[in-house]
N, C-alpha and C positions, 0 to 999 in steps of 0.2 A: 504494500500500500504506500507506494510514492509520496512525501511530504506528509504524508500522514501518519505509518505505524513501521516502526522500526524493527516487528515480529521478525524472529527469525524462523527465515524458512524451512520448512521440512524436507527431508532430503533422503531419497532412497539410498541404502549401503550399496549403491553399484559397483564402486569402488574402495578398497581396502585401503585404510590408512599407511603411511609409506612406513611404520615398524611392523605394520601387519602382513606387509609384501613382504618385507625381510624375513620375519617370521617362517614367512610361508615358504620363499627362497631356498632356507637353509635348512626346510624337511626335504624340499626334492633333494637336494643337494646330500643330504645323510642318507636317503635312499639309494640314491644312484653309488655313492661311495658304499653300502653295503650288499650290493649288486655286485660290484664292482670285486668286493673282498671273498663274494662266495662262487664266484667263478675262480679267484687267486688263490684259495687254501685250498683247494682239493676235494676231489668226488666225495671225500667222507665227510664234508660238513655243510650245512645250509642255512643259509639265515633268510627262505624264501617266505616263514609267518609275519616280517618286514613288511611285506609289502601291500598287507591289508591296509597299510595306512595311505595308499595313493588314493584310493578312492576320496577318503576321508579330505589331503590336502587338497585335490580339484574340488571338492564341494564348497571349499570355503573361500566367501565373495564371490561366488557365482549365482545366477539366476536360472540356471536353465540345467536342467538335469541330464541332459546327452554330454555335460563334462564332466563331472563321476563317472558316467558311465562307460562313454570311453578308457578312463583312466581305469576302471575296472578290466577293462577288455586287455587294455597292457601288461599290468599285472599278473591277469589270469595267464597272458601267453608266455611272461618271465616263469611263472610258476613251473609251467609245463615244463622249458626249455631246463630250467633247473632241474625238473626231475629227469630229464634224461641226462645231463650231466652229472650228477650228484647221484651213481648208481648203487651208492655204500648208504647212502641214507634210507633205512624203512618207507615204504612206500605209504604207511598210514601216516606220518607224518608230512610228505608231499599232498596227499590227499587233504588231509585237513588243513593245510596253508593252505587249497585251490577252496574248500568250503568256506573261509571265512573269509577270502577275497569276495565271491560272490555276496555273501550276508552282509560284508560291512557295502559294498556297492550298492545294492536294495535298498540298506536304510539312508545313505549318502544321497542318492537321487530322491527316495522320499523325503529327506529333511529339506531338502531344497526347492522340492513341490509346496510341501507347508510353508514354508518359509518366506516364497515370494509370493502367495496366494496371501498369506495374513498384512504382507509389505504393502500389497494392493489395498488390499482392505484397509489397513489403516490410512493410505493415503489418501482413499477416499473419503472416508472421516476428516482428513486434515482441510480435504476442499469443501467440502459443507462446511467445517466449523470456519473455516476462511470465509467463506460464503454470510454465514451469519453473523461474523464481525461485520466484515461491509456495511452491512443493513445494519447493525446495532451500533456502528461508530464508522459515520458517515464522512465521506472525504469532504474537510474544509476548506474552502479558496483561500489561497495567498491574502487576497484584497478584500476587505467586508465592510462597506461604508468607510469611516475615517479609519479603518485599524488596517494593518499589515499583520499577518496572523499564519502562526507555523504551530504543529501538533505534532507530537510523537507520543510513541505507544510503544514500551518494551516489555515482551513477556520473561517472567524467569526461567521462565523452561523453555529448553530446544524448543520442543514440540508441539507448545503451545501457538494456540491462537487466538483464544478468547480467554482474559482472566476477570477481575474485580474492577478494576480502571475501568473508570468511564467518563466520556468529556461531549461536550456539543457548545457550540457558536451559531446564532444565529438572528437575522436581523428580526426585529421587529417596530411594532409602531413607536416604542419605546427606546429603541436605540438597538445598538449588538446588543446582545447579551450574552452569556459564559456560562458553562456549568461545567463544575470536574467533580467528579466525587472517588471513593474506593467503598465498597462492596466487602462489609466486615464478614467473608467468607470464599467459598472456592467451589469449582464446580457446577454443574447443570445451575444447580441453586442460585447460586451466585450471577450467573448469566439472566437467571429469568428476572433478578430482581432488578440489576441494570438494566432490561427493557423495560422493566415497568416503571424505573424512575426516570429513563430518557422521555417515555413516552410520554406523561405524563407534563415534566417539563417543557414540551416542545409545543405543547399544549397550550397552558398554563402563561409561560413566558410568552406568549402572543395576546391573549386577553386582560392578566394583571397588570396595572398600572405600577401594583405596590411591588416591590422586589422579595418585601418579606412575607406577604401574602401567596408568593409562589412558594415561598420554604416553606408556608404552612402546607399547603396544599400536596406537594412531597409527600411532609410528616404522616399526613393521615392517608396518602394513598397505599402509604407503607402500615400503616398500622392496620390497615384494613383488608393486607392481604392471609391469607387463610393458612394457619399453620406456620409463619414465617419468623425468623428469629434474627432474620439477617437485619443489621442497621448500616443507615449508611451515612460518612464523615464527607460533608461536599461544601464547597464555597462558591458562589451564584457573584458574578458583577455584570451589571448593568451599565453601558456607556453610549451616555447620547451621539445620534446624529453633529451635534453642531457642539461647539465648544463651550467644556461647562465639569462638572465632578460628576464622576463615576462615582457608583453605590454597588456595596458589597454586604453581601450577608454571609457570614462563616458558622455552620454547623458543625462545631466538633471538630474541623479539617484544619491542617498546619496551614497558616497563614500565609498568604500571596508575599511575593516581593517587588518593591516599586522602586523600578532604577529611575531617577530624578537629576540631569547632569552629573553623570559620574557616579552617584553615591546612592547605593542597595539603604533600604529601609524595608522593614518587615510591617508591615499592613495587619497589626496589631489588633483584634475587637475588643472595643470597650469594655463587654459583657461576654463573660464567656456563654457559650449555647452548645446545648447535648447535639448529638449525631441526627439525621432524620429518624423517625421510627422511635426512638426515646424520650422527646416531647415532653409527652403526656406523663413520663414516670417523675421529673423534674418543675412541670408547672409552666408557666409563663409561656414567652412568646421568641420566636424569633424578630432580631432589629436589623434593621437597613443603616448603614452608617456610611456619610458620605466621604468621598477620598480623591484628592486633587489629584487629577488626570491631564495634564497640558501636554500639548505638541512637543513631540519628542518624545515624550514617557513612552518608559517597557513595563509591562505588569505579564508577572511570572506564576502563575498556577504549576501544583505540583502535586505527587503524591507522597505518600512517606515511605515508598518503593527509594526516591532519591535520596532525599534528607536522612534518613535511616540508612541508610545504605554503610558498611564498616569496610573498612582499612584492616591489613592482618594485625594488627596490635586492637581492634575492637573500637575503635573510634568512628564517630561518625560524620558521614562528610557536611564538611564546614560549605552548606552550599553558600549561605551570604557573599562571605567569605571569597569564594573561589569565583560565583555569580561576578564580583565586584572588578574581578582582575581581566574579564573579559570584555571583548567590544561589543558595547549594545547598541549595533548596526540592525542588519534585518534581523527577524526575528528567527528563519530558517536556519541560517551560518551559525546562529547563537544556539540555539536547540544544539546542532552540530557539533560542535566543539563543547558544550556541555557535556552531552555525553561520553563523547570520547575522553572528557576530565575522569567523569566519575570513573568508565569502567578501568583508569589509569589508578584510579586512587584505591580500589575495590581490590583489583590486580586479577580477579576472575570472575565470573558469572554476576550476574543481581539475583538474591538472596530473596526476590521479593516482586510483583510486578510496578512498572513504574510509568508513570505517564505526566507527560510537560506540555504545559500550555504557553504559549507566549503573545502578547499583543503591542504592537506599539502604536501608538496615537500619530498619523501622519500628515493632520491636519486639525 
């Protein structure tokens, strides 16, 4: 998903990683030297039960079961060939080296039938669940009224495609509006509750005037669904057409960052406010708090996939911090080199799924 989700792709094992070729290398290579050694030491000895492992070597990183079984068909013929050289050695021992080439070649070519039969299958899973992100986190334009606007989406797993992150931008009578939230859960679950809170929102943020009248409306679309335990931490801003402050309401969710001529500010709420969904256990209301937005400003939504995110000594990245040392040019380049900070600072995978918002005012 170009400009928009930084998922990483799925990817069939067509190919063996380059210590898994070596690996692989230096069994034919110990075969063919023990070939080699039982033609050298003489008719009274064989080391042709060796060679049940060809089968085995061609099966792996293949796709296609006629390379075992070739490889069985070689074996079986060294077998033979050895048993008429090697005429000191008992014939029930030639025998049962040609039986166990054949059985380990039957289950070599079946493992590789299962194997790329379940590959498929999962692939196809991976393009639906692709499929259904599209539709559940929609590609945002570069340009949206006054903002310049860049979105990334990183899952923690390879294989993932849809996690807890969830974000939407989109215009209305009201101005842009933003919504990122995370999804305190994982799973089918977790996805349905993201479509229920985008949907909702995409709703909502067209008819409400009030910004924290939409965080109600969240709340209770969330409490009203059936069975559900999931809550969700999200932060909503609202930013007029025409030049004026932006309004933000922060449920539960790390606070935005407002780069201002050079210098990171954390976009602070007055009052603190429970997650969507837990509302009603705490009382009151959500508030709309307005937040000076001028020409030039970058405002940075985020999840605590980032900010959380640790360094090997357990530390967590200092986004302000590092946020600060960067150019806040476009907002695409900025996402960019972001990420490439963190997963420099991390040193391997995210721990966590994570997703960035960025918008800058361009007029």
């Amino acid at each position: 998903m170009a400009d928009v989700s930084n998922t990483r792709a799925w990817r069939s094992p067509r190919f063996l990683p380059r210590w898994s070729r070596r690996v692989t290398i230096g069994g034919y290579a110990l075969i063919a030297t023990t070939v080699a050694l039982d033609f050298a030491s003489g008719p009274g000895i064989t080391f042709a039960p060796i060679l049940a492992a060809l089968p085995v070597l061609a099966g792996v990183g293949t796709r296609r079961a006629t390379v075992p079984l070739a490889a069985g068909v070689v074996a079986g013929a060294l077998v033979v060939a050895m048993a008429a050289y090697d005429a000191a050695v008992p014939a029930i021992v030639m025998a049962t080296s040609a039986a166990a080439v054949v059985m380990v070649t039957f289950f070599s070519c079946a493992n590789v039938v299962v194997v790329t039969g379940q590959e498929r299958e999962l692939a196809r899973v991976h393009t639906v669940a692709e499929a259904a992100q599209r539709a559940l986190l929609r590609l945002v334009p570069r340009r949206m009224g006054p903002l310049a606007v860049a979105v990334r989406y990183v899952a923690a797993e390879a294989e993932a495609r849809i996690g807890g992150d969830l974000y939407e931008v989109m215009p209305t009578p009201y101005g842009v509006r933003l919504f990122l939230g995370d999804v305190c859960g994982k799973g089918l679950a977790s996805v349905e509750t993201a479509a229920d809170v985008l949907g909702v929102f995409r709703e909502a943020a067209r008819a409400e005037p009030d910004l924290a009248e939409v965080a109600r409306r969240l709340d209770s679309a969330l409490v009203r669904r059936p069975a559900s335990e999931e809550f969700v931490t999200a932060v909503l801003v609202s930013i007029p057409d025409t030049p004026g402050p932006a309004v933000v309401v922060n449920c539960g969710h790390p606070p935005p960052l407002l780069c201002h001529d050079g210098q990171v500010s954390t976009v602070e709420p007055s009052v603190d406010a429970p997650p969507l969904a837990l509302l009603g256990l705490v009382g009151g209301g959500y508030r709309a708090e307005s937040l000076a937005f001028d020409r030039g400003d970058l405002l940075l939504l985020y999840t605590d996939g980032v900010s959380e995110a640790r360094d090997a000594a357990n530390r967590f990245y200092p986004l302000a911090q590092r946020l600060a040392a960067l150019p806040h040019g476009e907002p695409d380049a900025l996402l960019d080199e972001l990420l490439l900070d963190v997963r420099a600072y991390v040193g391997s995978g995210l721990t966590d799924d994570a997703a960035l918002l960025a918008v800058r005012r361009e007029r």
